[in-house]
N, CA, C and O of each residue as an XYZ file, in Angstrom:
656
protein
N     -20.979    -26.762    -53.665
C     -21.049    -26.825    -55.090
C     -19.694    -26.414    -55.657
O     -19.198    -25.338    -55.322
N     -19.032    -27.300    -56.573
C     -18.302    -26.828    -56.963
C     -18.183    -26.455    -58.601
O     -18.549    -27.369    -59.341
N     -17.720    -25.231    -59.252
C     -17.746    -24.384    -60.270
C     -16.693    -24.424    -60.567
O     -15.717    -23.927    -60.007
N     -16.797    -25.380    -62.040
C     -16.051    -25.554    -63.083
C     -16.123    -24.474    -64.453
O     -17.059    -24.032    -65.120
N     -14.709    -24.310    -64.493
C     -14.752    -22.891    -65.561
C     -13.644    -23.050    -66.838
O     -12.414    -23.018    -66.820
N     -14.460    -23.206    -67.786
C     -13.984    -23.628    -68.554
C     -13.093    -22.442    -70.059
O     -13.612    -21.716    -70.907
N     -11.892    -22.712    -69.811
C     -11.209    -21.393    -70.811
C     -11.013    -21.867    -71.834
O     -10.378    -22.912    -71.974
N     -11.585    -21.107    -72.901
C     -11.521    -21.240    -74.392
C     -10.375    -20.784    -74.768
O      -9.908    -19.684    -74.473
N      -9.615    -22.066    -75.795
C      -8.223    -21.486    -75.888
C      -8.208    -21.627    -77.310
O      -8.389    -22.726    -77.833
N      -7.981    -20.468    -78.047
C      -7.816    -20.042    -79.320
C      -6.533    -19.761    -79.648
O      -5.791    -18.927    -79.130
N      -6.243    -20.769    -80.850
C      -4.655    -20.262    -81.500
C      -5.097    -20.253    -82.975
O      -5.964    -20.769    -83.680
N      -4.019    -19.370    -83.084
C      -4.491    -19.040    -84.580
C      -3.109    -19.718    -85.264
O      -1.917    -19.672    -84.963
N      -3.820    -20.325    -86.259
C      -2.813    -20.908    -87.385
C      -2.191    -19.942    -88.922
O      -2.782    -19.335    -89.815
N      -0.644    -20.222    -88.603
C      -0.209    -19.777    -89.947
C      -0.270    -18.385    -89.317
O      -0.215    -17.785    -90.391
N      -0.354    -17.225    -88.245
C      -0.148    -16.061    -88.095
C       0.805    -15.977    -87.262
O       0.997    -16.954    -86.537
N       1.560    -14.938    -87.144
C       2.866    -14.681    -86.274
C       2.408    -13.079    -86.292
O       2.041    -12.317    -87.187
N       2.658    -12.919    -84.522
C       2.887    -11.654    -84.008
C       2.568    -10.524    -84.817
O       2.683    -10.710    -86.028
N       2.198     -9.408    -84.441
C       2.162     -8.030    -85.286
C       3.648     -7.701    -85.266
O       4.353     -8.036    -84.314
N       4.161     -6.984    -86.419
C       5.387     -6.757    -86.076
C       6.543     -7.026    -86.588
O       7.473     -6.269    -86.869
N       6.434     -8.139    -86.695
C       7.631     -9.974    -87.225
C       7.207    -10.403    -88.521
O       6.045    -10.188    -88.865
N       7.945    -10.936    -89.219
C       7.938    -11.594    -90.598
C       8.964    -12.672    -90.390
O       9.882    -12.905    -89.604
N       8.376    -13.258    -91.494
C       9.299    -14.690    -91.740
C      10.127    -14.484    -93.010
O       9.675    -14.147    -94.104
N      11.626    -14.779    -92.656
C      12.435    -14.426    -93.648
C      13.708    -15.980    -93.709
O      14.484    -16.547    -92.940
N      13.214    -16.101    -95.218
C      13.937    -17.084    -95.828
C      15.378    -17.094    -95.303
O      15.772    -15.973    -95.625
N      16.519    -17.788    -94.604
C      17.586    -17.663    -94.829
C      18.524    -18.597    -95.847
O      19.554    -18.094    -96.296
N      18.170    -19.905    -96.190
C      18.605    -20.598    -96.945
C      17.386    -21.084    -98.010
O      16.157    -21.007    -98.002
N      18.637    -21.750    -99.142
C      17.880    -21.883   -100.324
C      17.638    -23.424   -100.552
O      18.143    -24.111   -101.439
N      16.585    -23.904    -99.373
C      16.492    -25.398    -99.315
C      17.240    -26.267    -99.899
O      17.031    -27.095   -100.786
N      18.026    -26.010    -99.365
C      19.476    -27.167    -99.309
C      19.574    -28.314    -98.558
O      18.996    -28.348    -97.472
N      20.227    -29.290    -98.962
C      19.534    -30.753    -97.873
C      20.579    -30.436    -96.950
O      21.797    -30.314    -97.079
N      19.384    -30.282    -95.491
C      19.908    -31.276    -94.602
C      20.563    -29.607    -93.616
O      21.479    -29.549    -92.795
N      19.922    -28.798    -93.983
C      20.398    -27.529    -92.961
C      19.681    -27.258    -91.733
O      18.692    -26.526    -91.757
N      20.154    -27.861    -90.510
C      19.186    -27.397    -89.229
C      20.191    -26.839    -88.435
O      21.218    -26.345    -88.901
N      19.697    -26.961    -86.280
C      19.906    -26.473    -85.779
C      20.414    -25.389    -85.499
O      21.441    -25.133    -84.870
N      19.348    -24.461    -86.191
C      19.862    -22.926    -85.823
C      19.947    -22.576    -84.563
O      19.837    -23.397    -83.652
N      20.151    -21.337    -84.381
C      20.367    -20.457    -83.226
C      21.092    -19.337    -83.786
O      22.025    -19.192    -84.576
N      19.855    -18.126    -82.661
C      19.791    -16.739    -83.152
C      20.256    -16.228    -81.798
O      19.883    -16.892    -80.831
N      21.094    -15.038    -81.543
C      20.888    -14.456    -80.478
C      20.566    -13.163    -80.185
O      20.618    -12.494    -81.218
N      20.285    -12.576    -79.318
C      19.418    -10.817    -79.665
C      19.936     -9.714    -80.365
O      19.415     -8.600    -80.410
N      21.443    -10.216    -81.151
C      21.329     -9.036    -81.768
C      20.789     -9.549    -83.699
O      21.082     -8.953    -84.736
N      20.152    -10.521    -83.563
C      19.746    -10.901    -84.860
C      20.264    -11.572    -85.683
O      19.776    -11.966    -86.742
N      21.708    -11.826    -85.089
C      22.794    -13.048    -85.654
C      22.145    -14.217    -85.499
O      21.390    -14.383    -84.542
N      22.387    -15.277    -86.530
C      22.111    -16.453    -86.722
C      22.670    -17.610    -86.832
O      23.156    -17.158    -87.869
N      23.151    -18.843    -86.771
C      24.186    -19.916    -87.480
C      23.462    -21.105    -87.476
O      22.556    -21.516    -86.751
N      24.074    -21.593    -88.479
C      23.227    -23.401    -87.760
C      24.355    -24.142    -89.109
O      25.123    -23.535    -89.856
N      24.099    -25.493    -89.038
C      24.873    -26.435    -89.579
C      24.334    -26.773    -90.687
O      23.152    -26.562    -90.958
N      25.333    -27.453    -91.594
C      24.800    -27.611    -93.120
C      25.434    -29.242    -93.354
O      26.561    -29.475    -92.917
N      24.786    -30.156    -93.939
C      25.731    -30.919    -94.712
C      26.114    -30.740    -95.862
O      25.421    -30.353    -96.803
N      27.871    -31.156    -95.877
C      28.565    -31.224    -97.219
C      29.065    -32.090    -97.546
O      29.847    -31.954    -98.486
N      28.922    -33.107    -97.088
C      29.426    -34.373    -97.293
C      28.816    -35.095    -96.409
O      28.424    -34.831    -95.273
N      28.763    -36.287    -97.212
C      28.141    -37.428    -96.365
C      29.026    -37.829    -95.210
O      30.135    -38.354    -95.307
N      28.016    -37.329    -93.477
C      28.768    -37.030    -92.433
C      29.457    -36.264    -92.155
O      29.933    -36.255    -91.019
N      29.824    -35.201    -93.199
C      30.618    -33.881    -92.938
C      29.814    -32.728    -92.732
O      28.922    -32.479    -93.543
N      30.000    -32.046    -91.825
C      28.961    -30.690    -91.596
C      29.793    -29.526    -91.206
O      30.756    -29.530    -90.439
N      29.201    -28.387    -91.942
C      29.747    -26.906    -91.387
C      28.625    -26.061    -90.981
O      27.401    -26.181    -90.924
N      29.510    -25.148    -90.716
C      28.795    -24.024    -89.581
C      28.584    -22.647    -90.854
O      29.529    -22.128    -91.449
N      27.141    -22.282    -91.033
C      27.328    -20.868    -91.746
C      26.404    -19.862    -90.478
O      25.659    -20.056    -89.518
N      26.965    -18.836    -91.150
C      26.381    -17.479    -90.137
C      25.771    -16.573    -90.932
O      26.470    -15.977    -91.751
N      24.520    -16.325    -90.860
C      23.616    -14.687    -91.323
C      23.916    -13.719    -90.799
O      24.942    -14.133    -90.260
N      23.833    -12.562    -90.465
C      24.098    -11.534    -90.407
C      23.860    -10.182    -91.283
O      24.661     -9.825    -92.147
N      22.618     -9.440    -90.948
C      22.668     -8.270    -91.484
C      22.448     -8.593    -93.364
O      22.923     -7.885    -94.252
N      21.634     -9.801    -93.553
C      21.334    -10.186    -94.947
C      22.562    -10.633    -95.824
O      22.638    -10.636    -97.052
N      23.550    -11.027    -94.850
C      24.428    -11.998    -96.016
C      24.937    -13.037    -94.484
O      24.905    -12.773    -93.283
N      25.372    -14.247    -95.240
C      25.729    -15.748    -95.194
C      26.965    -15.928    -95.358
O      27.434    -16.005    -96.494
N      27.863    -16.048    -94.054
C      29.418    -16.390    -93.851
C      29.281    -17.791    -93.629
O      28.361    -18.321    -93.007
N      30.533    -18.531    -94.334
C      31.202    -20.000    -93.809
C      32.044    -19.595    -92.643
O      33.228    -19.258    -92.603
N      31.110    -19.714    -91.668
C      32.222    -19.796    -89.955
C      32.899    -21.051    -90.436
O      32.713    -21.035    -91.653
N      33.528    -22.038    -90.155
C      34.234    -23.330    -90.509
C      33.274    -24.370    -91.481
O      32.085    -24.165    -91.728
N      33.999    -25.418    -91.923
C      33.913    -26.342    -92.986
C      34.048    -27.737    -91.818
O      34.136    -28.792    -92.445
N      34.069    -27.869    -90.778
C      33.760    -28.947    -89.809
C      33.586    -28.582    -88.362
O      34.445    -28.261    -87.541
N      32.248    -28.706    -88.229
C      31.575    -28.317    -87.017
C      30.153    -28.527    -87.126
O      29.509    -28.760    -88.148
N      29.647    -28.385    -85.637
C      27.960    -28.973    -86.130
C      27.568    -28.299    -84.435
O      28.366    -28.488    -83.517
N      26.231    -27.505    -84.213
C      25.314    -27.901    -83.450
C      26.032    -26.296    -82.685
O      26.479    -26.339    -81.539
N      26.048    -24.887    -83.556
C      26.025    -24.040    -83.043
C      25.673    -23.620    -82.001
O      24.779    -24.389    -81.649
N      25.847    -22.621    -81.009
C      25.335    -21.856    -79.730
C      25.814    -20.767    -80.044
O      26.902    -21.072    -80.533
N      25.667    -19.188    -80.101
C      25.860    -18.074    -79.875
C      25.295    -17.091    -79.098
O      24.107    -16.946    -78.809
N      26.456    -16.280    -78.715
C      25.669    -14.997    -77.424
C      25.636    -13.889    -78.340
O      25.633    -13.971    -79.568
N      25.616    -13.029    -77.762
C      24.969    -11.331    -78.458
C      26.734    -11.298    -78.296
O      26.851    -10.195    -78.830
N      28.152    -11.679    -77.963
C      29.411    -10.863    -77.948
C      29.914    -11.587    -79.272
O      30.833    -10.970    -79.810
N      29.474    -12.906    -80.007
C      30.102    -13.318    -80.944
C      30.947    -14.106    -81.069
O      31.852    -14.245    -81.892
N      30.451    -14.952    -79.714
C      31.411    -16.563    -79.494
C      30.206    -17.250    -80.193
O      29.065    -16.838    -80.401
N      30.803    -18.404    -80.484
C      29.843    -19.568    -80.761
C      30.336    -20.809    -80.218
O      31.190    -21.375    -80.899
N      30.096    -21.179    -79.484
C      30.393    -22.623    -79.124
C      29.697    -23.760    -80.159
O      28.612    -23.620    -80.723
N      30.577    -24.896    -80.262
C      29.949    -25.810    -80.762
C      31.009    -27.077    -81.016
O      32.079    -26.915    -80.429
N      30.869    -28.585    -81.961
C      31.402    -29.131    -81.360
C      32.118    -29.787    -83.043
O      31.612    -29.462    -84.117
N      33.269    -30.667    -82.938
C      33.412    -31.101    -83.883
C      33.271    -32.480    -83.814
O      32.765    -32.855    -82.756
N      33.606    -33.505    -84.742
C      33.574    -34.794    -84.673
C      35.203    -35.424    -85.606
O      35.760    -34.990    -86.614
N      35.454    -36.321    -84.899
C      36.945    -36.699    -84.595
C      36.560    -38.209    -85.158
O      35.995    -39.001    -84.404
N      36.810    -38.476    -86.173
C      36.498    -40.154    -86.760
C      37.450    -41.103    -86.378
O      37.146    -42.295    -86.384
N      38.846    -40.633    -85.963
C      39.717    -41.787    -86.023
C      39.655    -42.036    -84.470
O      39.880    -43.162    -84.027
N      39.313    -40.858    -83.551
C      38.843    -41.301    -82.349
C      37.453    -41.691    -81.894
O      37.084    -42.340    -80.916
N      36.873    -41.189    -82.750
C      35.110    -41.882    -82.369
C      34.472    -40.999    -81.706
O      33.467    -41.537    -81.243
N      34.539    -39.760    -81.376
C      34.710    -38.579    -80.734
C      34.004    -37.401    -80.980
O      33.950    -37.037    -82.155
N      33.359    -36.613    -79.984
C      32.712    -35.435    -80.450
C      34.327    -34.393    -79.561
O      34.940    -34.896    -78.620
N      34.652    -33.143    -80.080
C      35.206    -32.403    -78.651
C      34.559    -31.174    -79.005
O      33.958    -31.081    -80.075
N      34.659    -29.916    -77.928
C      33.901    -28.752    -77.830
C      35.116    -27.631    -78.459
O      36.305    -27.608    -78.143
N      34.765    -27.189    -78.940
C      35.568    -26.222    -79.535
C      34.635    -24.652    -79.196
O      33.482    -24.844    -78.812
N      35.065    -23.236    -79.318
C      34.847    -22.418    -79.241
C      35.410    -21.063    -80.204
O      36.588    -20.732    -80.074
N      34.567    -20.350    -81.111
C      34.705    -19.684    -82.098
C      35.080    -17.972    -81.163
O      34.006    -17.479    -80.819
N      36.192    -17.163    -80.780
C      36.466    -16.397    -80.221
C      36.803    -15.392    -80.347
O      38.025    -15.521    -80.412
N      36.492    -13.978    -80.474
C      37.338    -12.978    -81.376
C      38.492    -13.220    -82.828
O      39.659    -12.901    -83.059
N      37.307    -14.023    -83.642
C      37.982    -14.639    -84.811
C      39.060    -15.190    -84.806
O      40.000    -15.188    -85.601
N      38.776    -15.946    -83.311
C      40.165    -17.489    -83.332
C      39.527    -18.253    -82.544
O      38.878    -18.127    -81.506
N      39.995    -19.500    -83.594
C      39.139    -20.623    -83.289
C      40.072    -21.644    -81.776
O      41.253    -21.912    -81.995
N      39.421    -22.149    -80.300
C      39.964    -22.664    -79.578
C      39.597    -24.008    -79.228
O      38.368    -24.053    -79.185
N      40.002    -24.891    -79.014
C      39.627    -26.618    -78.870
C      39.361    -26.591    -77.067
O      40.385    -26.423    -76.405
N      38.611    -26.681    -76.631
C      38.535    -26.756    -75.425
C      38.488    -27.816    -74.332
O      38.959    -27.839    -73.195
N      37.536    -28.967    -75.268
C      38.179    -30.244    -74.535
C      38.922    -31.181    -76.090
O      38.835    -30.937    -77.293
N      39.684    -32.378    -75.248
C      40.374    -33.069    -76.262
C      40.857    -34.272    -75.054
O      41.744    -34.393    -74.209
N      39.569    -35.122    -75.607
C      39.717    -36.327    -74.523
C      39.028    -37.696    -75.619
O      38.765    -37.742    -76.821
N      38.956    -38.398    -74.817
C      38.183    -39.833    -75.450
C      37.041    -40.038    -75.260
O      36.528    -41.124    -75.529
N      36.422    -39.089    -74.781
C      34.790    -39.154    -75.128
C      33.903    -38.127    -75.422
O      34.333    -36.988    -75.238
N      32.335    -38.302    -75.991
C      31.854    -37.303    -76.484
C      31.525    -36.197    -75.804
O      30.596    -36.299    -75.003
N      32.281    -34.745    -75.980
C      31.825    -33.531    -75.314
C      30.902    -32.681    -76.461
O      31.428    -31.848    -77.200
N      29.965    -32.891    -76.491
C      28.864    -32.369    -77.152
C      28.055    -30.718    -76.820
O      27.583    -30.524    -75.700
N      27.989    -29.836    -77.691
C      27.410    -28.540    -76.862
C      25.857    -28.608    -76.387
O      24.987    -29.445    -76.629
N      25.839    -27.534    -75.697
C      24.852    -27.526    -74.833
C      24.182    -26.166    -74.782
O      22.959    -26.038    -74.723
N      25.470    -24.656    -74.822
C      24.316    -23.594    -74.678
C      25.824    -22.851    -74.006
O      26.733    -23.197    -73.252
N      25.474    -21.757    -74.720
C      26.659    -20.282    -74.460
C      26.130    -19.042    -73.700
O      25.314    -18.431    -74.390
N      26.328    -18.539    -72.601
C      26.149    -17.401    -72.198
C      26.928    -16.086    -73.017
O      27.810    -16.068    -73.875
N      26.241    -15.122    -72.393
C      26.610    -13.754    -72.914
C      27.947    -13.602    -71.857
O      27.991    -12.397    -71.609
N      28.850    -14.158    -71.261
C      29.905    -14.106    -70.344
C      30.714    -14.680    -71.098
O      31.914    -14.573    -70.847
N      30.297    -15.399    -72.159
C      31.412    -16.919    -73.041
C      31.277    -18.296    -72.356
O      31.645    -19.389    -72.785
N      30.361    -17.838    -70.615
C      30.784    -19.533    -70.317
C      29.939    -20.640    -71.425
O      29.343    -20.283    -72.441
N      30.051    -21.819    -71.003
C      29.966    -22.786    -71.507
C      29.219    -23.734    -70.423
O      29.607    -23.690    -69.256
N      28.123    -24.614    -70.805
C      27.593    -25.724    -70.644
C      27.346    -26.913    -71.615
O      26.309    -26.903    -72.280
N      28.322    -28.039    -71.753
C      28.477    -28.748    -72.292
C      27.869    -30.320    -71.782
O      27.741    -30.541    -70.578
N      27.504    -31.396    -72.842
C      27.595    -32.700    -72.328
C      28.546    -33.387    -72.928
O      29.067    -33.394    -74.044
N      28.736    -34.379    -71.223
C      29.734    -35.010    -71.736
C      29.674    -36.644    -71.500
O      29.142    -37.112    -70.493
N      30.102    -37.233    -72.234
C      29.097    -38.578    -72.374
C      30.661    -39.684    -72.447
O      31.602    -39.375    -73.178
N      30.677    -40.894    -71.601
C      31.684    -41.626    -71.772
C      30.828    -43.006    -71.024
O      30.773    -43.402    -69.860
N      30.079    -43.601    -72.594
C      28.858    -44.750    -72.186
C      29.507    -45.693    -71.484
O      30.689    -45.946    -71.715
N      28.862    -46.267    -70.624
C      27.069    -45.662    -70.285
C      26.977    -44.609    -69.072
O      26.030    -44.495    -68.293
N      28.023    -43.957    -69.082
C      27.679    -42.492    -67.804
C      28.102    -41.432    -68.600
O      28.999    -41.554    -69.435
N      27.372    -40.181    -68.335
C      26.945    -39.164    -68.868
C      27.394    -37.648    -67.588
O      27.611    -37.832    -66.390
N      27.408    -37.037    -67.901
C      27.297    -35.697    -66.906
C      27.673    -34.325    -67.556
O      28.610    -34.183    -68.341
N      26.842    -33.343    -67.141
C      27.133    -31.859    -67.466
C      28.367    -31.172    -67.130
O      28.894    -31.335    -66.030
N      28.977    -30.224    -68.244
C      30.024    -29.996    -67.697
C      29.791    -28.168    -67.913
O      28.881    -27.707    -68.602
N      30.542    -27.543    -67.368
C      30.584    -26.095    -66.902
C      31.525    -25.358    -67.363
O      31.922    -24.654    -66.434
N      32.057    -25.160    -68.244
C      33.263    -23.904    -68.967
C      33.084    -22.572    -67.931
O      32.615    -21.661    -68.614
N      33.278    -22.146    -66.594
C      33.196    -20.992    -66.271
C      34.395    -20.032    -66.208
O      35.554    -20.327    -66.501
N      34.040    -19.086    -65.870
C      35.221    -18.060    -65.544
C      35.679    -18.015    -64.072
O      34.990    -18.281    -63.087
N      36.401    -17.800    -64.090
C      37.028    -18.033    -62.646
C      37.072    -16.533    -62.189
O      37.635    -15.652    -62.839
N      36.399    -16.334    -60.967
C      36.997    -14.778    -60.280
C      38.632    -14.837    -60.535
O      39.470    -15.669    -60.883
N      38.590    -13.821    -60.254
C      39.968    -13.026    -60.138
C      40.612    -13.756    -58.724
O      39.924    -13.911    -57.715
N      41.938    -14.147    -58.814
C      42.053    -14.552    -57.307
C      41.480    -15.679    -57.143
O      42.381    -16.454    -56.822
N      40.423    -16.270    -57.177
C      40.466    -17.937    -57.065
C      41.075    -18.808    -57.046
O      42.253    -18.493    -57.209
N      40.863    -20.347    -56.869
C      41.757    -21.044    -57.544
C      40.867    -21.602    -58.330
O      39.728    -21.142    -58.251
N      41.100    -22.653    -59.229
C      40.397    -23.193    -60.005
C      40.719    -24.846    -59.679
O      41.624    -25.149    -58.902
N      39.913    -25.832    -60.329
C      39.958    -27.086    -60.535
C      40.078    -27.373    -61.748
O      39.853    -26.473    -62.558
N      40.484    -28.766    -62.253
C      40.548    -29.072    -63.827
C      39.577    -29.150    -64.245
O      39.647    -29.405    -65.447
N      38.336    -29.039    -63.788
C      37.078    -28.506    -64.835
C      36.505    -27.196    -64.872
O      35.330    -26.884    -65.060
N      37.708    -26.328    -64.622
C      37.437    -24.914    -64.954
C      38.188    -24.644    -65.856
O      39.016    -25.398    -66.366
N      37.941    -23.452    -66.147
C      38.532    -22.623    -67.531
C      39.915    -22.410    -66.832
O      39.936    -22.086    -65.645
N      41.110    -22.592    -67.568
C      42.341    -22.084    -66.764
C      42.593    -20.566    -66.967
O      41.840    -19.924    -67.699
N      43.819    -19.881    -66.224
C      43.433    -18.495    -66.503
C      43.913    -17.914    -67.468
O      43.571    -16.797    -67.857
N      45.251    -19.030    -68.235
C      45.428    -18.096    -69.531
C      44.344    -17.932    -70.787
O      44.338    -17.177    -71.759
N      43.196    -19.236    -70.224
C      42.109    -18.747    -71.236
C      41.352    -17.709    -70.962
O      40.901    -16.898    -71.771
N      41.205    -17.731    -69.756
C      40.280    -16.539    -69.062
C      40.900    -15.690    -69.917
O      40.424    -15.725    -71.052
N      42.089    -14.697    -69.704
C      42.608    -13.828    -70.212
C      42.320    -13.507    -71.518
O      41.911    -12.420    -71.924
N      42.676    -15.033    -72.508
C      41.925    -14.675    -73.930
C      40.224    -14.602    -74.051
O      39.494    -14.227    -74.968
N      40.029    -14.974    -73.112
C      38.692    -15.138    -73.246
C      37.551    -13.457    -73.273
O      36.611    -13.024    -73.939
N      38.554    -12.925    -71.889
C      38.180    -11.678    -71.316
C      39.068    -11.053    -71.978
O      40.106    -11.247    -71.345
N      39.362    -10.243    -73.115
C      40.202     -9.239    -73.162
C      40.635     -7.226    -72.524
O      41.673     -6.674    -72.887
């Protein structure tokens, strides 16, 4: 005989956690998505300001910074990089840029789209990178000390800025 057991699955609508609240950050403005928060409660995501033009704002501690005026599709760690990417019209182009101890660095600068993907708490980087119709992931890491590296690693004078 076999005994079928059946689990009642209850979700409750419209409630969130004991604990947590929902807090407004923007003032429904067209066209503001892809956020991303990271654990220390920092926030960013992209805005349009022009038709096809997008920037990056940041929350923090109940007020709203303009990180840049062209950029789109934030990532941030708990140290206060943000990766993310811009768009290049006269080349047709996404490239990855990286927001760094309040200096901004271009990281790739090629002829096809390097689009973000997701920032560690180290600064590395996982990016896509797309040159149709082939596609592949790419890896921003840090290089040990003493290694050598390849041209799809971080070189070491970035390391250096990277790691201070």
């Amino acid at each position: 005989m076999i005994l079928v057991v059946l689990l009642a699955v209850t979700r409750a609508v419209g409630q969130i956690p004991p604990g947590y609240e929902i807090v407004q950050l923007t003032e429904n403005a067209y066209y503001e998505h892809r956020p991303a928060i990271n654990n220390r409660g920092r926030v960013a995501w992209l805005f349009q300001i022009g038709p096809g033009e997008h920037a990056i704002e940041v929350w923090e501690d109940g007020v709203t910074t303009l990180l840049t005026d062209w950029g789109s599709a934030p990532h941030l760690n708990d140290r206060g990089d943000i990766a993310f990417h811009r768009w290049y019209e006269d080349e047709s182009t996404y490239q990855l840029w990286l927001y760094h101890n309040a200096e901004f660095l271009q990281i790739t600068d090629d002829l096809v789209w390097n689009v973000t993907g997701d920032i560690n708490q180290a600064g590395e980087v996982v990016f896509h990178r797309e040159n149709y119709p082939t596609t592949d992931i790419r890896y921003m890491r840090l290089v040990p000390p003493g290694a050598s590296n390849s041209s799809a690693e971080i070189d070491a004078v970035n390391v250096r800025r990277l790691n201070p």
